[in-house]
BATOR-127888 format. One record per residue (C-alpha): residue number from 1; residue in one letter; chain; z, x, y. Coordinates in Angstrom, 2 decimals. Layout:
N
<NUM; A; A; <Z; X; Y>>,
...
end
This chain:
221
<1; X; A; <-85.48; 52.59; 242.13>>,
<2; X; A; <-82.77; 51.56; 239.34>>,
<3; X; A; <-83.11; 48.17; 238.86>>,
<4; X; A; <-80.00; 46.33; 239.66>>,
<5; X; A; <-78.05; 44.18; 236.30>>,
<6; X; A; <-76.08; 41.75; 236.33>>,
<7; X; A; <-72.86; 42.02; 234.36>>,
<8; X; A; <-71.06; 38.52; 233.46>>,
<9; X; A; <-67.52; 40.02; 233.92>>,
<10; X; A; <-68.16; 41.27; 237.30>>,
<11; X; A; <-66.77; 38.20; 238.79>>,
<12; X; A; <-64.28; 37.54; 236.05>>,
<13; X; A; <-60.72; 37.27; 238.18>>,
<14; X; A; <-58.53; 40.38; 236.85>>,
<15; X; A; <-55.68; 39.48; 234.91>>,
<16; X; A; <-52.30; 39.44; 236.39>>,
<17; X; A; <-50.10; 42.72; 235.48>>,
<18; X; A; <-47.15; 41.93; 233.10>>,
<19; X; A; <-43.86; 42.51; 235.11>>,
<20; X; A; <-42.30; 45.66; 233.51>>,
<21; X; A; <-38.95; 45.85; 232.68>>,
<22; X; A; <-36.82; 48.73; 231.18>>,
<23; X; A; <-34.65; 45.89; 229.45>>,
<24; X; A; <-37.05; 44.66; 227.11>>,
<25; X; A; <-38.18; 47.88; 225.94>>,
<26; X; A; <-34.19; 48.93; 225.47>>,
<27; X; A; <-33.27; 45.73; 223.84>>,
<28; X; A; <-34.89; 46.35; 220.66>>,
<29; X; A; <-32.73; 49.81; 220.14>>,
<30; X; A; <-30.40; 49.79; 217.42>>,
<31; X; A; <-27.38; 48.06; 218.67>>,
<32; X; A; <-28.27; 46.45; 221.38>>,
<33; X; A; <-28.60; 43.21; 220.01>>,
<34; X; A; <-25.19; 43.53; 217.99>>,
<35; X; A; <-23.41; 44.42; 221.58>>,
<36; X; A; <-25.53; 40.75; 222.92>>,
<37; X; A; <-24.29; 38.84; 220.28>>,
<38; X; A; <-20.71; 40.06; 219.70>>,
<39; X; A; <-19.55; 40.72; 223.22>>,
<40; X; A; <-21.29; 36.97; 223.69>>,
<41; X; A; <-19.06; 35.60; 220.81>>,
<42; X; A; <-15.87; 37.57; 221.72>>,
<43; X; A; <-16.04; 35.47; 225.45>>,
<44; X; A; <-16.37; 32.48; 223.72>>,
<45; X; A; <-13.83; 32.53; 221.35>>,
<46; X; A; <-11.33; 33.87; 223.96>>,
<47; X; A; <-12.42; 30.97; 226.57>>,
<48; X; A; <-12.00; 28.40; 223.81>>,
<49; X; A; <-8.24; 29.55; 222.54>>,
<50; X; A; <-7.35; 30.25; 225.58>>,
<51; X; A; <-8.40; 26.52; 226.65>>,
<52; X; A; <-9.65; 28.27; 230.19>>,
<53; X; A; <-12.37; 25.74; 231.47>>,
<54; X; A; <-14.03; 28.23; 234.44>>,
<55; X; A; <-15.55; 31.67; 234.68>>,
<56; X; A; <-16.87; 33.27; 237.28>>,
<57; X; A; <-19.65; 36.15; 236.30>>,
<58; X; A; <-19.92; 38.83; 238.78>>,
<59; X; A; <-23.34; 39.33; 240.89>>,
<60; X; A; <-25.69; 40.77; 240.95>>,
<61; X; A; <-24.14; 42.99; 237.78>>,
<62; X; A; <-23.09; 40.70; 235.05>>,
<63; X; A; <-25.50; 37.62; 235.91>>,
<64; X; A; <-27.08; 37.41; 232.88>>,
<65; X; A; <-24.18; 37.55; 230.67>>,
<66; X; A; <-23.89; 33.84; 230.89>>,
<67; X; A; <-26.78; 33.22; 228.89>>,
<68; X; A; <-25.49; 34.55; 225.60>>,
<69; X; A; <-22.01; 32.62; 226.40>>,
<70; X; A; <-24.63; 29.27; 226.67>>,
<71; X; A; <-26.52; 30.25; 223.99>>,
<72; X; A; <-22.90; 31.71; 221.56>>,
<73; X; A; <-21.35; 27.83; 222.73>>,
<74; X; A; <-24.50; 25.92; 221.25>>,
<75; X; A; <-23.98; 27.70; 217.83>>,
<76; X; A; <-20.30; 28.16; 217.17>>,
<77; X; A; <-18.56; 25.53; 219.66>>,
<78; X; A; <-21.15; 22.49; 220.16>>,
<79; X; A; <-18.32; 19.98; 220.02>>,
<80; X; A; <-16.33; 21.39; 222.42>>,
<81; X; A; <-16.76; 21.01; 226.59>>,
<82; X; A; <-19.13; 23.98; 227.20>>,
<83; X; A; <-17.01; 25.96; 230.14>>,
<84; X; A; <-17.95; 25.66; 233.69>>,
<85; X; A; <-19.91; 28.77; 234.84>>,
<86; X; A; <-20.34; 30.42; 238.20>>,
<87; X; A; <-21.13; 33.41; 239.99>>,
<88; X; A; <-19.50; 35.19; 242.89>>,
<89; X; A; <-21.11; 38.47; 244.96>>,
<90; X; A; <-17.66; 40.75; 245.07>>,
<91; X; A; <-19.19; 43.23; 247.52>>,
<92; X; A; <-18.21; 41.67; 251.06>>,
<93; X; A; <-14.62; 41.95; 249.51>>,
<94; X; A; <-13.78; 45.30; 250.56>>,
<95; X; A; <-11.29; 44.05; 253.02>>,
<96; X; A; <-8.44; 42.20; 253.14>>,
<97; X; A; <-8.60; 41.31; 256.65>>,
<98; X; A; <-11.89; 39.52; 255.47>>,
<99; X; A; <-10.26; 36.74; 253.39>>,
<100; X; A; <-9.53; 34.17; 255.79>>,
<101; X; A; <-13.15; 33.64; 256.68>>,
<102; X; A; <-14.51; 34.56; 252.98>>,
<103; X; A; <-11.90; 31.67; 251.79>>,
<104; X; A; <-13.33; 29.02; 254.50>>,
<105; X; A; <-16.66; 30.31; 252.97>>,
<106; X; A; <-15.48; 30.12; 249.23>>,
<107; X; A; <-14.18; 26.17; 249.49>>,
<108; X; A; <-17.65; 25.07; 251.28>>,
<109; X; A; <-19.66; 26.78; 248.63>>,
<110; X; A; <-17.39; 26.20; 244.92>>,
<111; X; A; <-16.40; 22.53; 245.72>>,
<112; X; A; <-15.52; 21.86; 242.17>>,
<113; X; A; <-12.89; 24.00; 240.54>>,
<114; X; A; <-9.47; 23.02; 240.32>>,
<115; X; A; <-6.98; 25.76; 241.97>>,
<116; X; A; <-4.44; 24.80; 239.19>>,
<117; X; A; <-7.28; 25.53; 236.45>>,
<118; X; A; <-7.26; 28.47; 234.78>>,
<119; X; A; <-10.26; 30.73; 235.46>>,
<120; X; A; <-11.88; 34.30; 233.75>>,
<121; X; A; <-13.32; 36.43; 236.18>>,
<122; X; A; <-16.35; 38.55; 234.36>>,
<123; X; A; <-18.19; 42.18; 234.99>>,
<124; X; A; <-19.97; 44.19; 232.29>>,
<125; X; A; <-18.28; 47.38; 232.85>>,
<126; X; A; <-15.29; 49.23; 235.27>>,
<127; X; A; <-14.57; 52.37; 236.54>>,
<128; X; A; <-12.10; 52.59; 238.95>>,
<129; X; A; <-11.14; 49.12; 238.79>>,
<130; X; A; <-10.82; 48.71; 242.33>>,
<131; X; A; <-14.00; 45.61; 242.29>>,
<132; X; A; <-11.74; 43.61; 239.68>>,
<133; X; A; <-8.69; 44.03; 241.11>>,
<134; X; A; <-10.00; 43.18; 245.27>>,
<135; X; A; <-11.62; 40.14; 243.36>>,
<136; X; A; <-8.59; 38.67; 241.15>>,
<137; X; A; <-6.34; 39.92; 244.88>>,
<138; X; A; <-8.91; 37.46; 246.51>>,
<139; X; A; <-8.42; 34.41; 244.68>>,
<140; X; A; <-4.49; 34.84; 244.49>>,
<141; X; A; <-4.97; 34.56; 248.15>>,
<142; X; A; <-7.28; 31.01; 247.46>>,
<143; X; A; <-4.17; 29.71; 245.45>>,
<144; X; A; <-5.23; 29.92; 241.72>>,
<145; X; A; <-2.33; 30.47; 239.83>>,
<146; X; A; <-4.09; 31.39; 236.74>>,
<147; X; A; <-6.74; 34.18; 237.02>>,
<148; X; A; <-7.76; 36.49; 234.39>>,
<149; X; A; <-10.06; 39.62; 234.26>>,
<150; X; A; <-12.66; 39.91; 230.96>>,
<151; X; A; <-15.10; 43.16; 230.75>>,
<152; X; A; <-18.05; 43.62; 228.01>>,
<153; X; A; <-16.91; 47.25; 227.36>>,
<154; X; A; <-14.86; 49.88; 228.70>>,
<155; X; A; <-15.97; 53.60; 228.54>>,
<156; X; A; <-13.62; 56.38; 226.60>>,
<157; X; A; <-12.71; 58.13; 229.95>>,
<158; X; A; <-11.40; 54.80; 231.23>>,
<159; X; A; <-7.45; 55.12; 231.46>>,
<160; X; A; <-5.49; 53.21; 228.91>>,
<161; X; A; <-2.44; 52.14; 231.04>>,
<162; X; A; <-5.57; 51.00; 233.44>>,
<163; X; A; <-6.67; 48.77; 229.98>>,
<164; X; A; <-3.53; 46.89; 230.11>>,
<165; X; A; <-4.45; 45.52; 233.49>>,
<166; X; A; <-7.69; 43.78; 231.85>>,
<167; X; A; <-7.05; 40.30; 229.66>>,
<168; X; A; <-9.86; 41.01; 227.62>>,
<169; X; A; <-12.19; 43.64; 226.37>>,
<170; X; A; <-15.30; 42.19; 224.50>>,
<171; X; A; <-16.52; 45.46; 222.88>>,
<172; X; A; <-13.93; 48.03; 220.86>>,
<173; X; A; <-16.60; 50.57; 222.52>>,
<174; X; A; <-18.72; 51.18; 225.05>>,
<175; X; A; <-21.71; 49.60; 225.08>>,
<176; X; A; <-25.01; 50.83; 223.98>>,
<177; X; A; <-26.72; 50.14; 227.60>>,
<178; X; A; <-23.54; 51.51; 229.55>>,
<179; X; A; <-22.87; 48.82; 232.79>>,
<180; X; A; <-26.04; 46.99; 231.51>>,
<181; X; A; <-25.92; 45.73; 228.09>>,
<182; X; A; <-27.66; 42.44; 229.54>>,
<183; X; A; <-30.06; 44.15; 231.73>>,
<184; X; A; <-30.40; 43.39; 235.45>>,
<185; X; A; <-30.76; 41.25; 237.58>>,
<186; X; A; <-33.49; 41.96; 239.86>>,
<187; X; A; <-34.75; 38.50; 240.55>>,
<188; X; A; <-31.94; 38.12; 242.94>>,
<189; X; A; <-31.04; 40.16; 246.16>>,
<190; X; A; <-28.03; 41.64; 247.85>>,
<191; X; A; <-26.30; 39.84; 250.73>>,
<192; X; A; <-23.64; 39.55; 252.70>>,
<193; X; A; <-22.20; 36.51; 251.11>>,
<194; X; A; <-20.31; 35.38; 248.05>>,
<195; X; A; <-23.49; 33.45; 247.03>>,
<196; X; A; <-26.58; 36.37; 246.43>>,
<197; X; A; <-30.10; 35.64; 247.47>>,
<198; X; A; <-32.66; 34.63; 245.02>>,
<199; X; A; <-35.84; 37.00; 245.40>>,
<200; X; A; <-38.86; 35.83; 247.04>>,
<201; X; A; <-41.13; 38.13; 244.82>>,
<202; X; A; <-42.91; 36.66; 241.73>>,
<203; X; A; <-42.63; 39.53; 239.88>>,
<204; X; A; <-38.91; 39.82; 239.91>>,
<205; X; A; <-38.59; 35.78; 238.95>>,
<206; X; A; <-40.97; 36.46; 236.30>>,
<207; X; A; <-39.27; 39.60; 234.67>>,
<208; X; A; <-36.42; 37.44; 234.76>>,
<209; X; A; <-37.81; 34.98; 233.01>>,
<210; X; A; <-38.53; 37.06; 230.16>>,
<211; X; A; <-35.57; 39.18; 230.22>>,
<212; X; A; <-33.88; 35.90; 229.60>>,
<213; X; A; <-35.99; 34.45; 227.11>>,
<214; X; A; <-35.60; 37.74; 225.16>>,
<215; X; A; <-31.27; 37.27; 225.09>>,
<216; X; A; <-31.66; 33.89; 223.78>>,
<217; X; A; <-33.69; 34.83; 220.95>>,
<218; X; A; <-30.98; 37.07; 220.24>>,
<219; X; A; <-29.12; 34.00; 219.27>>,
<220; X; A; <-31.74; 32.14; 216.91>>,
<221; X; A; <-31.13; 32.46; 212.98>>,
end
């Protein structure tokens, strides 16, 4: 009979897999970055001359923008108050016989922002422009008086008297990732609210995580 060996590693505990993500691997493509750090810089020179204090980033699709518009205000705008930032789930707009009980919803859950301030609404891409327009309809109906519409990029098909509509476009062209020049955000799930869900998986948190690290070191000299 074979005799039986013992093997140190056999009891070694397995190392955990590394979360994949497409993002990191499509981040280091040429012009990527350069669509990170301009579109990043284009928002924060518009929110600073424009003096508008709040915007609103659009989940689950343009969460992660905010972190180059933290990381762009540290480099070029340190002495000046960093704007408020918040995000808003568009998707249980699709009605306007809605907004009476999404408004009661909206004042419990954004307690801070002035209805007299102005505000940017964000998104990464548009197509239609239907999401933008239900959105900037919906807080009209709240009482801002002030509410703009920014985009990262805009593809060629897009209509140009439909360009007109939008206050500003980061990119001159579309960007090199299409809808998702800042990746996704997976680590947070869909809902029926104005506020999304964050995941309850690891894996998603932790591909976060490094999705995010890897946009901030976008920013470092």
């Amino acid at each position: 009979m074979e005799e039986y060996k013992y093997s140190p590693d056999f009891f070694k505990k397995e190392e955990p897999k590394k979360p994949e993500s497409a993002f990191l691997k499509l981040i280091e493509e040429e012009g990527v970055k350069e669509d990170i750090y301009n579109a990043s810089l284009n928002l924060a020179k518009y929110l600073e001359m424009e003096k508008i204090p709040n915007v609103m980033f659009l989940d689950k699709s343009s969460r992660q923008s905010y972190i180059g518009l933290k990381e762009i205000w540290k480099k070029e705008y340190a002495n000046e108050p960093e704007p408020n930032i918040y995000f808003i789930n568009p998707d249980p707009l699709k009605y306007e016989a809605d907004f009476p009980d999404l408004a009661e919803e909206f004042f419990k859950k954004y307690k801070n922002i002035k209805l007299e301030d102005p505000i940017l609404l964000y998104d990464n891409c548009v197509h239609s422009g239907g999401t933008t327009t239900r959105l900037k309809e919906f807080f009209k109906y709240l009482g801002f008086s002030d509410v703009r519409v920014a985009i990262t990029s805009v593809s060629s098909d897009f209509p140009e008297d439909k360009k007109a509509e939008l206050d500003l476009i980061c990119l001159p062209s579309h960007a090199k990732l299409g809808c998702n020049p800042f990746g996704r955000s997976n680590y947070v799930e869909e809902s029926g609210s104005l506020v999304v869900k964050p995941s309850r998986k690891k894996s998603a948190r932790e591909t976060g995580r490094l999705e995010h690290k890897a946009i901030k070191e976008v920013f470092k000299d």
